[in-house]
C-alpha positions as CSV (number, residue, x, y, z in Angstrom):
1,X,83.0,193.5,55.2
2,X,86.0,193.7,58.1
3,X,86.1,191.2,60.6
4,X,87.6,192.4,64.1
5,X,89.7,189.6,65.1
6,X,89.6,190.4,69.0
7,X,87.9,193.3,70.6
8,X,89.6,195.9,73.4
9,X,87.6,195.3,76.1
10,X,87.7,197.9,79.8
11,X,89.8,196.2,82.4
12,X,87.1,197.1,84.8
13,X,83.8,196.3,83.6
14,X,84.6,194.1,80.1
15,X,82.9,195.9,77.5
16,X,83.9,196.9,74.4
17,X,85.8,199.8,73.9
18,X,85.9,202.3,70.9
19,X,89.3,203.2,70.3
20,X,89.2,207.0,68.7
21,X,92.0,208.4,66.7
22,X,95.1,209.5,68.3
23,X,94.1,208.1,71.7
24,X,97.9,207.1,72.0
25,X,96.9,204.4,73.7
26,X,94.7,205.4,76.2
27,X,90.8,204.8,76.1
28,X,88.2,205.7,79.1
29,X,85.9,203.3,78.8
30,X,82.1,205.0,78.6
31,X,80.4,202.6,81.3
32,X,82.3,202.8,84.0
33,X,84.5,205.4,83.5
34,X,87.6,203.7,83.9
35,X,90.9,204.3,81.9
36,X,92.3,201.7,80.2
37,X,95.8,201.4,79.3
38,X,95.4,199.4,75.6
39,X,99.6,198.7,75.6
40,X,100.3,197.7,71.8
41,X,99.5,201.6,70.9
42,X,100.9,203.2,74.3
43,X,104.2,201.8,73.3
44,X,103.7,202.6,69.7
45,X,103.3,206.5,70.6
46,X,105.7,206.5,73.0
47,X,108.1,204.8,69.8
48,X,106.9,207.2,68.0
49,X,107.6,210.2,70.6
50,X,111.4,208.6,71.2
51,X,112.7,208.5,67.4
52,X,110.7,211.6,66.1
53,X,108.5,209.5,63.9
54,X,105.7,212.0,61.8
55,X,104.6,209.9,59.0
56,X,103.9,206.1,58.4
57,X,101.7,203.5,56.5
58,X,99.2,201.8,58.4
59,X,97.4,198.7,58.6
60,X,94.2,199.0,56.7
61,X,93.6,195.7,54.5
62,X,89.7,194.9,55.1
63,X,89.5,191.1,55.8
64,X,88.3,190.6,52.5
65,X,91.7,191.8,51.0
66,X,93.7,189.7,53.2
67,X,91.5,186.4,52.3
68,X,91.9,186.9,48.5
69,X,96.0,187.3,48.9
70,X,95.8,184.3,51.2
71,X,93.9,182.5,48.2
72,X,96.4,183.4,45.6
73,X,99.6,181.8,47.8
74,X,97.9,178.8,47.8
75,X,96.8,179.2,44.5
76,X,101.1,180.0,43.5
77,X,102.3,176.0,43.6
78,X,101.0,172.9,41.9
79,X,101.9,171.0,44.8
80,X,99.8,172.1,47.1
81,X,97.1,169.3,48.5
82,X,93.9,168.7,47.1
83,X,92.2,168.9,50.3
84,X,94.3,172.4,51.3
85,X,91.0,174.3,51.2
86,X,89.2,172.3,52.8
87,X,91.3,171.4,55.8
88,X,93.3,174.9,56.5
89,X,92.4,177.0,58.8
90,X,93.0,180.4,59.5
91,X,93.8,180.8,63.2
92,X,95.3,184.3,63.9
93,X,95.6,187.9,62.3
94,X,98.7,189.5,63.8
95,X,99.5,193.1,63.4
96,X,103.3,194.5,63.6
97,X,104.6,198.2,63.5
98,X,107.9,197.6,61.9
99,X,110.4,200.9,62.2
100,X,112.1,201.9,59.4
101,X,114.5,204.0,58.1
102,X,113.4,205.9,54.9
103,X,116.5,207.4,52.8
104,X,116.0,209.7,49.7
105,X,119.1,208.6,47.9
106,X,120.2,210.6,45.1
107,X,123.6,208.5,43.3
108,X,126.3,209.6,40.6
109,X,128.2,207.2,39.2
110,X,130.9,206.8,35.8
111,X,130.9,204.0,34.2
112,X,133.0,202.8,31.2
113,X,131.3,200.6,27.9
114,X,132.0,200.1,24.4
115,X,130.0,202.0,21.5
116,X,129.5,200.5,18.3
117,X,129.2,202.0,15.0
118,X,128.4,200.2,12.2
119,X,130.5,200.4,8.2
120,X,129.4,199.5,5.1
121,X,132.8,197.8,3.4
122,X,132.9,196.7,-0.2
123,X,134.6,193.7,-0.3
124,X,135.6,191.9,-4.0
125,X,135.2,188.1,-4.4
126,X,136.5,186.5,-7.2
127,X,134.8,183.3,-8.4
128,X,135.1,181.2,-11.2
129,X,137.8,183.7,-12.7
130,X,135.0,186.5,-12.2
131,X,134.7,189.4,-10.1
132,X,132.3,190.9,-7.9
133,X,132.0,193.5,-5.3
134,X,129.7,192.7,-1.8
135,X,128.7,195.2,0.4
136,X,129.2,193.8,4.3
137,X,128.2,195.6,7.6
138,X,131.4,195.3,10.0
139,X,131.2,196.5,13.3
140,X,134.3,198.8,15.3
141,X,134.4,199.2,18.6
142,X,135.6,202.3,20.4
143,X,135.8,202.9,24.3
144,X,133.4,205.3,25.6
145,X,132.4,206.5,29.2
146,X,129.3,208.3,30.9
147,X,128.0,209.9,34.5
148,X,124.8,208.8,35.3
149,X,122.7,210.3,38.2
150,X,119.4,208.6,39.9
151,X,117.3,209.7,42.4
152,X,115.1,207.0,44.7
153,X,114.1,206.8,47.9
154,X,114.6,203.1,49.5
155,X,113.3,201.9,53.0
156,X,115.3,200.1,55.1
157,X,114.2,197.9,58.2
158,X,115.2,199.5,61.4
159,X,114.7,196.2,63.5
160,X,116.2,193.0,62.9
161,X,113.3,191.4,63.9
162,X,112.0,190.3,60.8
163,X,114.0,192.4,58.6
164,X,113.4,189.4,56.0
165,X,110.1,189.9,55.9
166,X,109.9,193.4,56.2
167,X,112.5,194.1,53.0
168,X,110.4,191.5,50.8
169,X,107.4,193.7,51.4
170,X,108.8,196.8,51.0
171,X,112.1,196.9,49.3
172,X,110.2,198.8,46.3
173,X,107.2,201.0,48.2
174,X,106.9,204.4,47.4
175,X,107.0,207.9,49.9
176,X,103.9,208.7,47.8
177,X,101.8,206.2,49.7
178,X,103.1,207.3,53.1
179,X,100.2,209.6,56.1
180,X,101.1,211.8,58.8
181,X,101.3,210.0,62.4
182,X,98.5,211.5,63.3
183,X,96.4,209.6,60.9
184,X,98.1,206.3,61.4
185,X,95.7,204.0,62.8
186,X,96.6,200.9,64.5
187,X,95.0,197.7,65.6
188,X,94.9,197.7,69.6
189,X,97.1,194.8,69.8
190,X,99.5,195.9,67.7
191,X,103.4,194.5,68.3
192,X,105.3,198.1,67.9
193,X,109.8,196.8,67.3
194,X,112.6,198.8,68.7
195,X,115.0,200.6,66.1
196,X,118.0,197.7,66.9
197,X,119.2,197.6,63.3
198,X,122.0,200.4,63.3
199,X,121.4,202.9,60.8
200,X,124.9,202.6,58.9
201,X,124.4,198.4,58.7
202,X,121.1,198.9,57.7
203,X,122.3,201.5,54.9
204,X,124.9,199.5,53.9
205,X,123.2,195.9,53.9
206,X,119.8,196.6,52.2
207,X,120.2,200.4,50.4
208,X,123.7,200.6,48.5
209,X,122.9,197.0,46.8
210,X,119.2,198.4,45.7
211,X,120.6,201.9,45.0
212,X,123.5,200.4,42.2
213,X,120.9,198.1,41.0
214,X,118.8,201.3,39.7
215,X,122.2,202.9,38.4
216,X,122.6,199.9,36.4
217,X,119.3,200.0,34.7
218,X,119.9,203.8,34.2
219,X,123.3,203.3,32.7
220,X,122.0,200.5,30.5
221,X,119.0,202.8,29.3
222,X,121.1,205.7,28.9
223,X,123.1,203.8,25.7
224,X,120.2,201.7,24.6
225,X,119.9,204.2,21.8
226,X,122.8,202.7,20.2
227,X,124.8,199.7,19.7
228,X,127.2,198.9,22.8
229,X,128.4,195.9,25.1
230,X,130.9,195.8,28.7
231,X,129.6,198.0,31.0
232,X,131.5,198.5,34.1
233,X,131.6,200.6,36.4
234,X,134.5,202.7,37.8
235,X,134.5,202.8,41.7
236,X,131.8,203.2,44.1
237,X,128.8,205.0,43.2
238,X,128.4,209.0,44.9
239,X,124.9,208.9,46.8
240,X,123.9,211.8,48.9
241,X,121.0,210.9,51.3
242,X,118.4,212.0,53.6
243,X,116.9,210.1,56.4
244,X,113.8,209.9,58.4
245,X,112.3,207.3,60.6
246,X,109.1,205.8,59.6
247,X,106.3,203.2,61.1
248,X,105.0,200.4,58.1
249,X,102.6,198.1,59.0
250,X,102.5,194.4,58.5
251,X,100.3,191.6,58.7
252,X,101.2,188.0,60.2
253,X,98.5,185.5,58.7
254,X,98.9,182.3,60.9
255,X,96.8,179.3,59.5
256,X,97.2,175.7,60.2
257,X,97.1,172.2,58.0
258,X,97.2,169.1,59.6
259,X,98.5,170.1,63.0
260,X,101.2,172.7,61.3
261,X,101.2,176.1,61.6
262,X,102.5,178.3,58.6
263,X,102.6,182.3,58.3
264,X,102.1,184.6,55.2
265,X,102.9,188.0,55.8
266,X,101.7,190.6,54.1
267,X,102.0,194.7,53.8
268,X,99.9,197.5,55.3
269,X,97.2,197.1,52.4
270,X,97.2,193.4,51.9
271,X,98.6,193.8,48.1
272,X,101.4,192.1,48.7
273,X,102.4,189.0,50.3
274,X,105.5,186.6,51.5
275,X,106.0,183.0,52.7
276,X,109.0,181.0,53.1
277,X,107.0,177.7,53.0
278,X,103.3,176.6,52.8
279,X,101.6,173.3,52.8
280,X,102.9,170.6,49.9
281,X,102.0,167.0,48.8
282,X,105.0,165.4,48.7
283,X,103.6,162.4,46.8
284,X,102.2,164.7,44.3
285,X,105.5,167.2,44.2
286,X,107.6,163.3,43.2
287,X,104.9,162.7,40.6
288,X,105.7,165.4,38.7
289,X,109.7,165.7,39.0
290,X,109.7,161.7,37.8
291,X,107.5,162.6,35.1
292,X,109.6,165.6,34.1
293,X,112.7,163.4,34.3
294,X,111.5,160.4,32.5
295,X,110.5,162.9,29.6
296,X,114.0,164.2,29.4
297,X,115.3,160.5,29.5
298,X,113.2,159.7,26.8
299,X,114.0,162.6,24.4
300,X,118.2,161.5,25.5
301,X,117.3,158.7,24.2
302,X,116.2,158.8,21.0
303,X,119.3,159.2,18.1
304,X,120.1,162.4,16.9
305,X,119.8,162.7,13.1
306,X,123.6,162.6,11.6
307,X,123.5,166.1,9.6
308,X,127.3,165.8,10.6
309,X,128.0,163.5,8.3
310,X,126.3,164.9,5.3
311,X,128.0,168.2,5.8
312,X,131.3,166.5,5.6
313,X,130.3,164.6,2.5
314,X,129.2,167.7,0.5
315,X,132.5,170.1,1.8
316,X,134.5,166.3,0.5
317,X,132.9,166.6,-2.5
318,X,133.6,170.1,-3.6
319,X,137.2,170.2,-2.1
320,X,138.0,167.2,-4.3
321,X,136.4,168.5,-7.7
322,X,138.6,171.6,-6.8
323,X,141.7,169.5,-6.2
324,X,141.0,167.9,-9.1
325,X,140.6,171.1,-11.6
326,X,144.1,172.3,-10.1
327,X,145.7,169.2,-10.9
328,X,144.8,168.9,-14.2
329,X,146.3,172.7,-14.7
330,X,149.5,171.7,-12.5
331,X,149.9,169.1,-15.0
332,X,149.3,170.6,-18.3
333,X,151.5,173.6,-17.4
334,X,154.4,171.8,-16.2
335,X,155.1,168.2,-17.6
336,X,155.4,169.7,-21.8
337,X,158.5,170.7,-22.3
338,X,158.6,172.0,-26.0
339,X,155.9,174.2,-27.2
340,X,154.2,172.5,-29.7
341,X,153.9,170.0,-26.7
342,X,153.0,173.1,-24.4
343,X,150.2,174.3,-26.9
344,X,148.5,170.7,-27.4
345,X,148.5,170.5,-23.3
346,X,146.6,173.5,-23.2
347,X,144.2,172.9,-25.9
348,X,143.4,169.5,-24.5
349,X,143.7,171.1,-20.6
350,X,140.9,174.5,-22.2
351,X,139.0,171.8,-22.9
352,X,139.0,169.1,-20.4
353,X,138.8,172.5,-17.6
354,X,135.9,173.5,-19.1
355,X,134.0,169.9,-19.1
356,X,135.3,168.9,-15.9
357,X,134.1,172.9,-14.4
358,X,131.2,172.6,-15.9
359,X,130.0,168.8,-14.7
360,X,131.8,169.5,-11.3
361,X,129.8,172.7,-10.4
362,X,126.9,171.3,-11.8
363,X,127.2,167.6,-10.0
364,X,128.5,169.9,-6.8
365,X,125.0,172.1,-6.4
366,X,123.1,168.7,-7.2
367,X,125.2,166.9,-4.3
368,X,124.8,169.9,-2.2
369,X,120.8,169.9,-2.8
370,X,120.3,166.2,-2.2
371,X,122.3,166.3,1.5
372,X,120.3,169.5,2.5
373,X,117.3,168.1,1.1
374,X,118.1,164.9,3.2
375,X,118.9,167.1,6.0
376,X,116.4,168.7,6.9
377,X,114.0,165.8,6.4
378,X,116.0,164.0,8.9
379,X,115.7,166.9,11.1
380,X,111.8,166.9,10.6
381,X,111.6,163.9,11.1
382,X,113.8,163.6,14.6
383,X,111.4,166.6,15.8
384,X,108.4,164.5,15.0
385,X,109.8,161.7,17.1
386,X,110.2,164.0,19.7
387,X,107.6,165.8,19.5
388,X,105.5,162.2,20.1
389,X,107.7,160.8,23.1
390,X,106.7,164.4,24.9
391,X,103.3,164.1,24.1
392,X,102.2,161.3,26.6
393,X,104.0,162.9,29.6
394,X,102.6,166.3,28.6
395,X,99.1,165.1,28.8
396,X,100.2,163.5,32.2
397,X,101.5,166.8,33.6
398,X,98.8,168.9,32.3
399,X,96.2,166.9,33.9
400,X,98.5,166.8,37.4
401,X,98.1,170.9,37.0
402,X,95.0,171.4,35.5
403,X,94.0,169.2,38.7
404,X,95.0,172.0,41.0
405,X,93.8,174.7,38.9
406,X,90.0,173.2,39.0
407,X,90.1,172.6,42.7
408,X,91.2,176.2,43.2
409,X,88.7,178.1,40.2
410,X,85.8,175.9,42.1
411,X,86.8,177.1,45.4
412,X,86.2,180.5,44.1
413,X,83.1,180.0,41.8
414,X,81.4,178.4,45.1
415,X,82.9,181.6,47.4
416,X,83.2,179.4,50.6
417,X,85.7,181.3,52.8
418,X,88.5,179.1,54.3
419,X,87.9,178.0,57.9
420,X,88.3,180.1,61.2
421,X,88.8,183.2,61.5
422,X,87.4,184.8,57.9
423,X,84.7,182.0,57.6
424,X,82.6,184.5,57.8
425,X,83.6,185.8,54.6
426,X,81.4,183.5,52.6
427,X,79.6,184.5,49.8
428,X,81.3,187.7,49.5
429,X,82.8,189.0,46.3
430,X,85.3,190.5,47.3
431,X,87.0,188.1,49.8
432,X,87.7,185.8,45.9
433,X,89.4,188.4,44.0
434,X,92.9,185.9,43.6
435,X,96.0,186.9,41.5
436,X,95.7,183.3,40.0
437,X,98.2,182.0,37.4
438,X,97.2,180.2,34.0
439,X,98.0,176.7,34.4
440,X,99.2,176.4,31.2
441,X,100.4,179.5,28.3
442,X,102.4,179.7,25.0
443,X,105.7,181.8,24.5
444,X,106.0,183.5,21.3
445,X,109.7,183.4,20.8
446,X,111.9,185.2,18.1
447,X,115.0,183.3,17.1
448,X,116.1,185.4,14.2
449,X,114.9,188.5,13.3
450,X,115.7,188.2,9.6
451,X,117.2,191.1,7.5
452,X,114.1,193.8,7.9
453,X,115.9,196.3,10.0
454,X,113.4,198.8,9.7
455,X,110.3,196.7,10.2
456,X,110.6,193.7,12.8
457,X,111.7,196.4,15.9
458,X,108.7,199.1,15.2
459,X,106.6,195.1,15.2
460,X,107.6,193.4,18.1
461,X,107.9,196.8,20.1
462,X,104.0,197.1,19.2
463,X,102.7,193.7,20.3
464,X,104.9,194.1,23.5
465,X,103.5,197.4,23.9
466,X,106.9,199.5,24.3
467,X,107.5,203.1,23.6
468,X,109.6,204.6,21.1
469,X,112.5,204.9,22.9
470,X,112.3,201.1,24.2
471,X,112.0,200.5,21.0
472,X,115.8,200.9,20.2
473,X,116.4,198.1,22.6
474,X,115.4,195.5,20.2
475,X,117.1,197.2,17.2
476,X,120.5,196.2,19.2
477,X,119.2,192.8,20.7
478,X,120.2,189.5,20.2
479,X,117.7,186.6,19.7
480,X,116.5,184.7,21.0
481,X,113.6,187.5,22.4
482,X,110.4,186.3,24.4
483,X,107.7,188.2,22.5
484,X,104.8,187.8,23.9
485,X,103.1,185.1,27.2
486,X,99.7,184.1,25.4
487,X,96.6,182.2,27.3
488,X,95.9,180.3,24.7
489,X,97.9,178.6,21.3
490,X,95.2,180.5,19.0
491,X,96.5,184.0,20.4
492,X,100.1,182.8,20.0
493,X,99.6,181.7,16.0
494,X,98.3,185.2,15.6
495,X,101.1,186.7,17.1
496,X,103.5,184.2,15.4
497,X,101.5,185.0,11.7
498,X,102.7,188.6,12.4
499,X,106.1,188.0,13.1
500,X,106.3,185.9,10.3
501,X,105.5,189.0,8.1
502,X,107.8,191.0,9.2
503,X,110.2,188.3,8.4
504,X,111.1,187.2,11.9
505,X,111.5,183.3,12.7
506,X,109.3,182.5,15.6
507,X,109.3,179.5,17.8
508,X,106.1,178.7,20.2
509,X,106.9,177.0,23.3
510,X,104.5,175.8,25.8
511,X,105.1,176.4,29.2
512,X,103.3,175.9,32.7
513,X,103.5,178.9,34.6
514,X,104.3,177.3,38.3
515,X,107.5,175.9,36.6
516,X,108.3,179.5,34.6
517,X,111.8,180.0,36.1
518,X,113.4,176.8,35.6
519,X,111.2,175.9,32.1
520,X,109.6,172.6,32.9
521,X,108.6,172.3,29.7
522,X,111.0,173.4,26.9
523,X,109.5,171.8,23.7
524,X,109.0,173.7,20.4
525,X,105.7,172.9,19.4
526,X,105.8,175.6,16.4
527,X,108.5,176.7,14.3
528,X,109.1,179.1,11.3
């Protein structure tokens, strides 16, 4: 279903006119004969004529597209109010022909890092008056340099009316998708820009910073194969381009909330959207940040378990049974001063080194045990504590989000279209497809991949779904490494279960999705 938002109509008569392909603007109307100037596309092909334009992307979202991406902005905060769908309406449908300037960049750049290669050294401890060889892996660094070359092509916004808007949208869209003018179709009333944006400033302000972004990422996957760190790069990247002027369409969805008018704008297709603001309960927005904060206040509060001091008693024990063994030897061996004196010393000092070695070791290991023993049930024990101040605001917060994610699943379940201009939508499919996130979702998260080199990468690479050659990413990675982002904490235990056999030590965190970037919720619920 498409909705026409407002008809062309003949100057003359008033009826409707059919606007064919390529009219460039002008349409005779078939009553009366008359021929109508429709000015949105005359002074889109005469744009067009002006700056050679001979390809474009054009403004095709049905209404049923541009309803669904409308759902899922409102469906992207926690704050939004419970009566949102209810009360907003949608009011306008603007169309815009933004100009653009599309460069095919293709960049050369050097850049310097250090490679690291791995040695097996033997190294020989002595203990106890007894030898033993180790085998370590040390790491040596050695400076190393590379070229590498990238080829993209980056559009630019060739107005600086909204030139925000338009690089949010299409910052990342691909040539592939763009037609020939010819088959560019336009709504009538279509706001065609000017090219104001200088070329050069345009290059320089939105294509160099994207263009050394994706020379990054290729330099990065370039060495991923083995182990390195510091890459830098020497000067400023070499890009030869091509340029040619484009038209990309974009939508302007104006609704309103409580006497407020807010915009989303979204791309020629409707697939993707931007909004600098949309309608939020402020009430509701405080709820949760106090909530948040008196969590963290509470966890502050509670005493962390003293492992400190045990450490320190168990490192005092065995330095003291080890000063103690010297002294004895310093004493033996230089108090006698005749040898039968000498020779007595060292019997008694043989014997009283072996009793003393023996009972110190043995009364060291049992001191050692106890405080680790003690440890880690005082650890347990602080994470159980924890674990039950956060439990009461979790349940709190979950029910503040779950609350917004049942007003928004029964909004689409019942397929009642949002007031004004889409109402008409209701009851179609297609108008409720939403990109909606899971309220709530568990992180599989390795913290130490163990000793299995040969296992846990080929593993995790697997449940992540990455190639071979992505693969050696994790073989040179650092935990902590997010696995996997799981609906559900059963999903997560399986993942977690496999991990574990591959000897990797996981850690399950639950998270909210509207709060992903800044971790609202950082509690271990699991950990192995």
């Amino acid at each position: 279903m498409n909705i026409t938002v407002q008809d062309a109509k003949c100057t003359h008569c008033g009826s409707r006119l059919e606007i064919p392909k390529n009219s460039r603007g002008q349409v005779k109307c078939p009553f009366c004969d008359t021929t109508c100037v429709i000015q949105g596309l005359a002074t889109n092909a005469e744009m067009a004529a002006k700056e050679n334009i001979n390809s474009g992307f054009p403004l095709f979202a049905p209404s049923s597209t541009l309803h669904s991406r409308l759902i899922s902005v409102f469906s992207s905060s926690p704050n939004i109010p419970l009566d949102l769908f209810e009360e907003a309406e949608v009011i306008r449908e603007e169309h815009y022909c933004m100009p653009a300037y599309c460069f095919d960049c293709s960049a050369t750049a050097h850049f310097n890092y250090e490679k690291g290669v791995d040695r097996i050294e033997t190294i020989t401890i002595v203990k106890g008056g007894k030898s033993k060889n180790e085998e370590r892996v040390h790491t040596e660094w050695f400076p190393a340099s590379s070229t590498i070359s990238d080829n993209h092509t980056v559009f630019a916004p060739g107005s600086k009316v909204l030139a925000k808007q338009f690089s949010e949208l299409y910052s990342g869209f691909s040539p592939t998708h763009l037609i020939d003018y010819d088959d560019l179709e336009f709504p009538h009333d279509v706001v065609t820009y000017s090219f104001d944006f200088p070329q050069v400033s345009s290059y320089n302000e939105y294509v160099i910073p994207l263009v050394k972004d994706y020379l990054e990422e290729r330099a990065e996957a370039s060495v991923s194969q083995f182990n390195h760190r510091n890459i830098t790069f020497s000067g400023s990247p070499s890009i030869q381009k091509e340029m040619k002027r484009v038209f990309l369409g974009m939508y302007n969805i104006v609704f309103s909330y409580k006497g407020e008018e807010y915009s989303v704008w979204m791309s020629g297709d409707g697939k993707k959207s931007y909004h600098e603001r949309i309608p939020v309960d402020e009430r509701r927005k405080k709820e949760l940040e106090d909530k948040k904060k008196a969590m963290e206040a509470a966890v502050s509060a509670i005493p962390a378990p003293k492992n400190a001091k045990f450490m320190i008693a168990t490192a005092a024990s065995v330095v003291a049974f080890i000063f103690f063994i010297w002294l004895t030897y310093y004493i033996a061996n230089n108090n006698p001063t005749d040898f039968s004196a000498r020779r007595m010393y060292a019997f008694d000092f043989s014997s009283l080194f072996t009793n003393v070695g023996i009972y110190g070791l043995v009364a060291s290991i049992v001191s050692i045990r106890i405080f680790s023993v003690k440890a880690k049930k005082m650890g347990d024990g602080y994470k159980k504590i924890v674990a039950g101040e956060i439990e009461p605001f979790e349940n709190e917060i979950d029910a503040l989000i779950t609350q917004i994610s049942k007003l928004i699943n029964d909004f689409i379940e019942n397929k009642k279209a949002l007031r004004g201009i889409y109402s008409e939508l209701t009851g179609y499919d297609n108008a409720f497809i939403a990109d909606l996130l899971k309220p709530i979702m568990y992180e599989v998260i390795a913290t130490d991949f163990g000793t299995r080199a040969f296992t846990y990468p080929s593993v995790i690479a697997e449940i992540k779904g990455l190639s071979k050659v992505e693969m050696n990413e994790i073989f040179y990675a650092t935990p902590p490494m997010s696995v996997k982002e799981c609906d559900n904490i059963a999903e997560a235990e399986s993942i977690k279960a496999i991990l574990l056999k591959a000897g990797v030590s996981v850690v399950i965190k639950k998270r909210h999705s509207f709060y992903r970037d800044d971790e609202f919720f950082d509690n271990s619920l699991k950990e192995d």
